[in-house]
C-alpha positions as CSV (number, residue, x, y, z in Angstrom):
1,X,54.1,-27.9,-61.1
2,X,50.6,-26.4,-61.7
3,X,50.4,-23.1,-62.9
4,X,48.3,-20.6,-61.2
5,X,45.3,-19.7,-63.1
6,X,44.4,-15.7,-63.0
7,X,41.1,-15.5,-61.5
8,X,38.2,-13.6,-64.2
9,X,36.5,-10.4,-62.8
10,X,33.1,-11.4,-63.1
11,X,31.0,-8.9,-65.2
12,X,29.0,-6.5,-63.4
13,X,25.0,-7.5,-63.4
14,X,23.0,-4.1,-65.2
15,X,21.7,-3.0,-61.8
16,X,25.4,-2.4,-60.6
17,X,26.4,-0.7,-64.1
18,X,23.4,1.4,-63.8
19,X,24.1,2.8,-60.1
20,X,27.5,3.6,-60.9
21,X,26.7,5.2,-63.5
22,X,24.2,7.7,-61.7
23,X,26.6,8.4,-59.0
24,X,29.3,9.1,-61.8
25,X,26.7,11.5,-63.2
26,X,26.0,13.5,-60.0
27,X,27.8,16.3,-59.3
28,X,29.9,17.0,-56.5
29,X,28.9,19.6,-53.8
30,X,25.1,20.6,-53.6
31,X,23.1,20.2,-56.6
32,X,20.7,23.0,-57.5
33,X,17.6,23.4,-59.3
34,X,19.2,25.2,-62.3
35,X,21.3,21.7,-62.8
36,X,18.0,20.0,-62.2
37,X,16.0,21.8,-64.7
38,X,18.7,21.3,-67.3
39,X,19.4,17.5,-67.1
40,X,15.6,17.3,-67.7
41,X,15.6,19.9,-70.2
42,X,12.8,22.6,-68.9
43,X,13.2,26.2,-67.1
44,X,14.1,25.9,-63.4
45,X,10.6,27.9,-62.7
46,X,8.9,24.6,-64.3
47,X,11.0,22.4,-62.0
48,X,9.8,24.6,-58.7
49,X,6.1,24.7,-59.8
50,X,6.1,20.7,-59.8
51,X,7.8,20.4,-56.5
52,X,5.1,22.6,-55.2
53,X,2.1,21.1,-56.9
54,X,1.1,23.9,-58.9
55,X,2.5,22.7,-62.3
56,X,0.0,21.6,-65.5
57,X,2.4,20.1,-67.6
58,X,2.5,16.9,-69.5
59,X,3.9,13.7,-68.3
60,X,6.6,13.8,-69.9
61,X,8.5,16.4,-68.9
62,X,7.3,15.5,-65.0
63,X,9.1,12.3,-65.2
64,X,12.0,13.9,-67.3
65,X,12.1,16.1,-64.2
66,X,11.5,12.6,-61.4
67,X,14.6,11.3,-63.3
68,X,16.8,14.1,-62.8
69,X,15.8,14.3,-59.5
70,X,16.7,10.6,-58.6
71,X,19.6,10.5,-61.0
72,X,21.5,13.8,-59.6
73,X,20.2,13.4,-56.0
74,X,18.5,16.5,-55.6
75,X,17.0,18.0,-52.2
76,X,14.4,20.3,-52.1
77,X,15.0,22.9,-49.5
78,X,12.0,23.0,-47.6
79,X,13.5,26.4,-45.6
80,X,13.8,28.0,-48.4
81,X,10.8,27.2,-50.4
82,X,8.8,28.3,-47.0
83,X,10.5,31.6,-47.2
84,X,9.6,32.2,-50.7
85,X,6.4,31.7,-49.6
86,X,6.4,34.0,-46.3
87,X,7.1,31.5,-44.0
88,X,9.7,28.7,-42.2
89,X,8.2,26.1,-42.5
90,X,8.7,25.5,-38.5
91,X,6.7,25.3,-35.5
92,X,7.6,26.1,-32.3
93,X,6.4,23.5,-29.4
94,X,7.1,24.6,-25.5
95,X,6.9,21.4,-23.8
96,X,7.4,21.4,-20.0
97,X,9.6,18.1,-19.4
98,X,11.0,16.7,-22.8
99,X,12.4,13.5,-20.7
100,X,8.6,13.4,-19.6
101,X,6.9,9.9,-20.7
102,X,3.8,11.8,-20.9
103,X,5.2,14.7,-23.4
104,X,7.3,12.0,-25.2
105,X,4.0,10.8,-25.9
106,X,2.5,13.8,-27.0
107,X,5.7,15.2,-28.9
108,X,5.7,12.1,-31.1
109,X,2.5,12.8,-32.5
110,X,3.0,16.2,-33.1
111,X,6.0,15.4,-35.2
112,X,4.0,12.9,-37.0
113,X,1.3,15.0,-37.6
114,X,3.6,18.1,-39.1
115,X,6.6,15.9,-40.8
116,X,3.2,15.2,-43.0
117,X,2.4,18.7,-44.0
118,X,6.1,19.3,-44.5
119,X,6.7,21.1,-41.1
120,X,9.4,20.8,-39.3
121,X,8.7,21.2,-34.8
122,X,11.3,23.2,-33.1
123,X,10.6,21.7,-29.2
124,X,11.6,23.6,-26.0
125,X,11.0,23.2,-22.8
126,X,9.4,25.7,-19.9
127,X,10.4,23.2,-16.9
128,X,7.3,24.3,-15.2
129,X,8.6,27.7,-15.0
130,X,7.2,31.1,-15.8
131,X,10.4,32.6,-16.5
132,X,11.8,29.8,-18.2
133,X,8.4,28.9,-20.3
134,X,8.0,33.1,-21.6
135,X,12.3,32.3,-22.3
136,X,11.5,30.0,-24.6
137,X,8.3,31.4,-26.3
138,X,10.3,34.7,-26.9
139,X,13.5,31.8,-28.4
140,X,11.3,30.9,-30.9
141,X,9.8,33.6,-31.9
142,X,13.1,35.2,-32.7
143,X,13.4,32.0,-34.9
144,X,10.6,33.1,-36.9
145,X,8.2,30.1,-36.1
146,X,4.9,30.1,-38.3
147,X,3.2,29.2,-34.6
148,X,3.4,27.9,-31.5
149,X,2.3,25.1,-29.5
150,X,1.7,25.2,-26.0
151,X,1.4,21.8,-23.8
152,X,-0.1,23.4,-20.5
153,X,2.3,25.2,-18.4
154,X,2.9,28.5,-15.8
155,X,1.6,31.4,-17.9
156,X,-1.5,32.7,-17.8
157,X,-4.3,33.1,-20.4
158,X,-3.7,37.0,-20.8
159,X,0.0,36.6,-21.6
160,X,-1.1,33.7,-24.2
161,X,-3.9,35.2,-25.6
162,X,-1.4,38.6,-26.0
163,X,1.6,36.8,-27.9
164,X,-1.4,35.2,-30.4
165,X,-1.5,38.4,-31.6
166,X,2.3,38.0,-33.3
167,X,2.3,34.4,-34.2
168,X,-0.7,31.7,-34.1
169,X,-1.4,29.8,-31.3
170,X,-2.4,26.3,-30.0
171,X,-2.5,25.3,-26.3
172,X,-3.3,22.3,-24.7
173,X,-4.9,21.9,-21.6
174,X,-6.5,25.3,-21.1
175,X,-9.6,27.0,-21.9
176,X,-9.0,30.3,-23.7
177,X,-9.8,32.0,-27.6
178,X,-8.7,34.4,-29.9
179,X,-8.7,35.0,-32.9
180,X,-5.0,33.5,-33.7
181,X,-5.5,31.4,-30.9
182,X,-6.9,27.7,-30.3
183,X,-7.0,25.9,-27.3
184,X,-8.5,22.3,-25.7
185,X,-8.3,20.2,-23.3
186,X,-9.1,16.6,-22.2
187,X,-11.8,15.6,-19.7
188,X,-9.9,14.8,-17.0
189,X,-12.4,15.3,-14.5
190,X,-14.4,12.6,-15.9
191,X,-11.7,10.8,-16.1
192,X,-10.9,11.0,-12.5
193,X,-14.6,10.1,-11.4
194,X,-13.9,7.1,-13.6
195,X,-11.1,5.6,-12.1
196,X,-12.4,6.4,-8.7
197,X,-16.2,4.4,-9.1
198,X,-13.8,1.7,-10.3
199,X,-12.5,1.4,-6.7
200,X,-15.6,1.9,-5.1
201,X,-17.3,-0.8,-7.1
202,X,-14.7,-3.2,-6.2
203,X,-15.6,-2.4,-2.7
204,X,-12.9,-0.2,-1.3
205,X,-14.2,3.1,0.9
206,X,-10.6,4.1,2.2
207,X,-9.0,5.5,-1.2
208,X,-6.3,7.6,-1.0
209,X,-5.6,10.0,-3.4
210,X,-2.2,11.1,-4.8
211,X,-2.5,14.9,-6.5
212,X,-0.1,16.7,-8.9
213,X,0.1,20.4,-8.3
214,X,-2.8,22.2,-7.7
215,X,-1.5,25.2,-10.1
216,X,-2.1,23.0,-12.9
217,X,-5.9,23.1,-13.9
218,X,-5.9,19.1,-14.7
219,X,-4.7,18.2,-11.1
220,X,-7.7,20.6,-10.0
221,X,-10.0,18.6,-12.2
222,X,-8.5,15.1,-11.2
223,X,-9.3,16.3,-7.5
224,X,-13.2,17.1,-8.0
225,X,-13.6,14.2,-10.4
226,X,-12.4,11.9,-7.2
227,X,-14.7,14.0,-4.7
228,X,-17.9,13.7,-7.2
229,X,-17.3,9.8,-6.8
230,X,-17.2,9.9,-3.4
231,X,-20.2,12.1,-2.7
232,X,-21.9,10.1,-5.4
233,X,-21.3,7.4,-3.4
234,X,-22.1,8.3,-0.1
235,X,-18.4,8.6,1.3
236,X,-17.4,11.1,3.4
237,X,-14.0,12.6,2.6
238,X,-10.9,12.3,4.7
239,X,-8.3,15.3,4.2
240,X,-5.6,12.7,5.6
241,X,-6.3,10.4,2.4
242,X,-5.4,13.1,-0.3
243,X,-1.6,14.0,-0.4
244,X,-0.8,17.0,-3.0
245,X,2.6,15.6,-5.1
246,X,4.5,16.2,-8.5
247,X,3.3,13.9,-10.9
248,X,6.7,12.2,-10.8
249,X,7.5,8.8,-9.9
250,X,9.4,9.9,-7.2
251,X,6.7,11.8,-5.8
252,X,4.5,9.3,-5.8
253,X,7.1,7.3,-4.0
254,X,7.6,10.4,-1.3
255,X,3.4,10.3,-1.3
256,X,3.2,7.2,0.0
257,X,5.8,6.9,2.4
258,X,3.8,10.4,3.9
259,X,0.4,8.5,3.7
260,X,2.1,5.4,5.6
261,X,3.6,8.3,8.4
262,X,-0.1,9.4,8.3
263,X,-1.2,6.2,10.4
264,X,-4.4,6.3,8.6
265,X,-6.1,3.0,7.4
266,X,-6.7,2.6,3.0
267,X,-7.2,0.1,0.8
268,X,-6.5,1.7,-2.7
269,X,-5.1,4.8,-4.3
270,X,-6.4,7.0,-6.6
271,X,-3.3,8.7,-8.6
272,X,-3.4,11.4,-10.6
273,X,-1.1,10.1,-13.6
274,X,1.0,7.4,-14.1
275,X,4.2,8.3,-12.9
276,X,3.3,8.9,-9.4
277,X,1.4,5.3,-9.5
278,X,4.9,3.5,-10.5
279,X,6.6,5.3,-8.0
280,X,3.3,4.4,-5.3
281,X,4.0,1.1,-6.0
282,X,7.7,0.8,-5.2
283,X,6.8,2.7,-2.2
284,X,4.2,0.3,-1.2
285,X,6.6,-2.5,-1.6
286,X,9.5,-1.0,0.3
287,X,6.6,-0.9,3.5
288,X,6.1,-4.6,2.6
289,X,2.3,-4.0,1.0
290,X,2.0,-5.8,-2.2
291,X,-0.4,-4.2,-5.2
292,X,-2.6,-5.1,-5.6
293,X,-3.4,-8.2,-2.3
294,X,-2.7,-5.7,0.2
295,X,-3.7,-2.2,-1.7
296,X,-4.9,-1.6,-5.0
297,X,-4.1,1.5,-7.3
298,X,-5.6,3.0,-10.4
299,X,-3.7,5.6,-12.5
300,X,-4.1,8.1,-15.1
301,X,-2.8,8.5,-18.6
302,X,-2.1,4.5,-20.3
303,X,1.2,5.5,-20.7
304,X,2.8,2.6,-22.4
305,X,5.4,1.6,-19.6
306,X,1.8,1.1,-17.9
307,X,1.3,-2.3,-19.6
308,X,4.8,-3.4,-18.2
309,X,4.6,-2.3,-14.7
310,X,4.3,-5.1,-11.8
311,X,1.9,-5.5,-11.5
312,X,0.6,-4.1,-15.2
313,X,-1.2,-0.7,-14.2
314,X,-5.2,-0.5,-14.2
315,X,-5.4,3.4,-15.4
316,X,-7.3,6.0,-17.2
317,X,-6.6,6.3,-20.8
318,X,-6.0,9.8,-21.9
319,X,-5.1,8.8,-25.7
320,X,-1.8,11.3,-24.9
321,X,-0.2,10.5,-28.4
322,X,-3.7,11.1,-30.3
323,X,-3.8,15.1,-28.2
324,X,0.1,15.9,-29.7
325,X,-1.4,15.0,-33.6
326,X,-4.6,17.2,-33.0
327,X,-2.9,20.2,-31.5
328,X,-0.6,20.0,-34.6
329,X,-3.9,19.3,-36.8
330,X,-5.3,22.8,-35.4
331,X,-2.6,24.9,-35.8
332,X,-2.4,23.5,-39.8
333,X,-5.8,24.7,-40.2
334,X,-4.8,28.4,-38.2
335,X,-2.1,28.5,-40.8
336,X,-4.7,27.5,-43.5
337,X,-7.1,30.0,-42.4
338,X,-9.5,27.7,-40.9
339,X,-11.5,26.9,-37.9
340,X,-9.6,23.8,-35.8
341,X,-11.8,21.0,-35.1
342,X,-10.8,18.9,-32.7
343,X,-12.5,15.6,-30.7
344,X,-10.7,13.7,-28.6
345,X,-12.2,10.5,-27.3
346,X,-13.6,10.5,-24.0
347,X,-12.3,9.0,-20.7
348,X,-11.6,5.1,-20.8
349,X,-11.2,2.5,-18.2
350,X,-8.1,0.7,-19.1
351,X,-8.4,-2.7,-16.4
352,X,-5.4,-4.7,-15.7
353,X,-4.2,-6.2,-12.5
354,X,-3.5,-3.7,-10.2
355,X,-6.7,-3.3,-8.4
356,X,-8.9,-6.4,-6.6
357,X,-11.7,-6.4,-4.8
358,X,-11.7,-5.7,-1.2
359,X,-10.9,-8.0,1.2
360,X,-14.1,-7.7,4.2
């Protein structure tokens, strides 16, 4: 009867050896700079000068310090390294909608931009809502924020322009200055006039238009941008075509169905963002009107659900993502001391397949 052979451990290749060996070398708990500096042999002061970039010392001690690092799995604090120098190393970001496509959008590149600069964004959101927008300024400014960002919203420029005074400021979609305080916006109502030509020069004179609120200073731009195409072009306008709305999808659905109650004959639809055109064109469809054979519809934003819509969306591009990483950009330089410089690229005509020319 054969004997069972016992089977040999095969030998461990150097790479295994090695990383066992590093994690037998760490120590257990949180590792410190102290045990940093001594595994690589130098004062701890030396260790926290090259983690901030301010050390002159050879190579040889900075990699004798890299392998310390890597070998004992050290962590800078950034928290506390900001409050050694006089700050948190946070910025405070009052949204209005954080499930919002459109401030998804912009919130992803201002955590871009400040993950960079070693910032970390502390976001909040004012729902549209004095009360609840001044709440959450006043939340994060009992964090001890080194600024604050402010996507659009309920309060007005004197209460902004006040609270710069404590903390420095960036908002979006405003026009207001300070000394502490930056602000831009994008040219929606170019934007608007855009989008609107577009319909007339594929023929239609009956274009409805879908509004967000008129308390927000872009819908009001949106609005004259539409009626400069019109007058441009000769049209007269028809109160019954312009229906004021949310900017949500189900707005736009609501919108429409009013329009349709309306009685009154269109062609196409100007909306004023996105969100209301996806939820136009389920309306629409509901009524039995297909986009774009029976009516055609241009939004406002290219957010990127636009390219997926049915049809895919004909819109405005507002370069939303591109807006979040320069209102971060501006308040680095506040923080620096500097003057923001921003330029955001001008209104685009994003054409898909949502719009036709009329029919005659």
């Amino acid at each position: 009867m054969p004997t069972k052979t016992a089977a040999k451990k095969a030998p461990s290749k150097p790479a295994e050896r090695s990383e066992r060996t590093e994690r037998a070398d760490r120590p257990s708990g949180v590792v410190t700079l102290e045990q940093v500096a001594a595994r690589a042999g130098v004062s701890p002061s030396t260790v926290s000068r090259i983690l901030n970039g301010t050390a002159t010392v050879s190579e040889v001690k900075r990699a004798a310090v890299d392998e310390a690092i890597r070998t004992l799995g050290f962590r800078p604090n950034p928290v506390a390294r900001g409050l050694a120098g006089g700050r948190t190393m946070s910025i405070g970001v009052v949204t209005q909608r954080i499930s919002s496509p459109f401030y998804g959008e912009a919130l992803s590149g201002i955590e871009v931009a400040l993950e960079s600069a070693g910032y970390v964004p502390l976001f909040v959101s004012g729902n549209w809502n004095e009360a609840d927008e001044r709440k959450a300024i006043e939340t994060l400014l009992s964090r001890r924020v080194d600024g604050v960002i402010v996507l659009a919203g309920r309060l007005d420029n004197k209460e902004l322009a006040a609270l710069s005074a404590s903390v420095p400021m960036v908002v979006v979609g405003r026009q207001l200055a300070g000394e502490r305080l930056f602000s831009f916006s994008f040219d929606n109502r170019a934007g608007a006039r855009l989008a609107t030509e577009h319909l007339i020069s594929l023929g239609h004179r009956r274009i409805a238009l879908l509004l967000g609120d008129l308390v927000h200073d872009d819908a009001i731009d949106r609005q004259s941008g539409y009626l400069d195409a019109l007058a441009a072009a000769n049209i007269p306008v028809d109160p019954e075509l312009i229906l004021q709305s949310d900017y949500t999808e189900a707005g736009g659905m609501l919108a429409v169905s009013r329009l349709m109650e309306r009685d009154v004959a269109f062609s196409a639809i100007f909306s004023s963002n996105d969100q209301m055109a996806y939820g136009a064109i389920l309306g629409l469809a509901r009524r039995n009107l297909r986009v774009p054979d029976d009516v055609s519809i241009v939004g406002f934003d290219d957010l990127i659900m636009s390219r997926y819509t049915m049809p895919p969306l004909t819109t405005v591009r507002h370069a939303v993502y591109e807006t979040g990483a320069q209102a971060a950009s501006a308040m680095l330089a506040l923080l620096q001391g500097e003057k923001p410089r921003v330029q955001l690229a001008a209104p685009e005509l994003v054409m898909r397949e949502s719009a036709r020319r009329a029919v005659r």
